[in-house]
C-alpha positions, 0 to 999 in steps of 0.5 A: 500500500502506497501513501503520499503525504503532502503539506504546504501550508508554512515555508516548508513544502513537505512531501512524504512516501511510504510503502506499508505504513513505512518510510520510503523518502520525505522531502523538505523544500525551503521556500518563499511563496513558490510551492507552486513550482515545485509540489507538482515536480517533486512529486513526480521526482519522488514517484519516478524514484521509485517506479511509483505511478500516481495511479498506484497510490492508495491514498494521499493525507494532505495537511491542509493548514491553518497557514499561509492563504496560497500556500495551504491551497497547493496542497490541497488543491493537489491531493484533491486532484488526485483523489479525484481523477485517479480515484484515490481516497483522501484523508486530511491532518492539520498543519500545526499537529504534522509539524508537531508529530516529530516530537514528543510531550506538550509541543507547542506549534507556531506559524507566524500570522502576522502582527505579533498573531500566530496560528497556533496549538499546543498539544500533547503528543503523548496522550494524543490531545489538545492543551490549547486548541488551534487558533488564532492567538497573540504569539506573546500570550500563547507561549505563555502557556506550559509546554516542552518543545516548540516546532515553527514553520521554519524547524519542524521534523515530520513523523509520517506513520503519526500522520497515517495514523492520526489522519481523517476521512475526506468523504467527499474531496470536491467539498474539501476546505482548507483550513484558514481559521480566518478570513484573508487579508482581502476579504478582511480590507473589503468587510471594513 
């Protein structure tokens, strides 16, 4: 059984590869607003390596944010083409607990929102629950809280069997949202 994990919600484009819950290859692709080039191209790198055919592959996990606006939408925009046009099932993870899936206890994951605002969580990997859920908070006061490590959108490790594992059911991807926790800049600007 083929998975395929994908994420491009913070600086990092994630893309994972695993053959029976096991670890073929991930790659981390440091980036500044061009995740668009490259997800589609490292993907078929990836496939390629392993004389995989996106048509093998038995499903895909999409962290499908809270993040960057663009950049959540690569991703997600991705893995829902693939389930559909190649029928594959789609299972979505939140950013913020792939990012923190390489660590162990309270783990406390920022991705920086802008204005002293991050989106944010923390969460304890070991009983598998949330300390503070995820949202939008003033960064200063979120890590005021308790925790033992601190993963950003810049330093993070990904566990891709945790992902496999702690993944949900897309019952239907044409209806997929990412995950913003806020309106855009845009939309924001136009409502004042």
């Amino acid at each position: 059984m083929y998975s395929l994990i994908l994420d491009s919600s913070t600086k990092i484009l994630y893309i994972a590869l695993l053959k029976d819950n096991n670890l073929l290859e991930d790659i981390y692709v440091s980036g500044q607003n061009d995740h668009a080039k490259n997800i589609v191209i490292k993907i078929d790198e990836l496939l390629k390596k392993y004389n995989i055919e996106s048509k093998d592959l038995n499903e895909v996990i999409c962290g499908y944010g809270p993040g960057s606006y663009t950049g959540v939408r690569m991703a997600v925009t991705v893995a829902k083409m693939l389930s559909v046009f190649m029928n594959i099932p789609l299972y979505t993870i939140s950013t913020l607990r792939l990012m923190a899936s390489g660590k162990n206890g309270k783990v406390l994951s920022l991705i920086d929102a802008r204005r002293g605002n991050s989106f944010g969580m923390i969460f304890d990997m070991d009983k598998n629950e949330y300390i503070v859920n995820e949202g939008l908070y003033n960064t200063l006061e979120l890590k005021n809280n308790e925790y033992d490590n601190v993963v950003t959108e810049n330093d993070y490790k990904v566990n891709p069997v945790y992902c496999l594992n702690n993944k949900s059911k897309v019952e239907n991807p044409d209806l997929l949202i990412p995950n913003y926790l806020r309106e855009t800049e845009a939309e924001r600007n136009l409502n004042d």
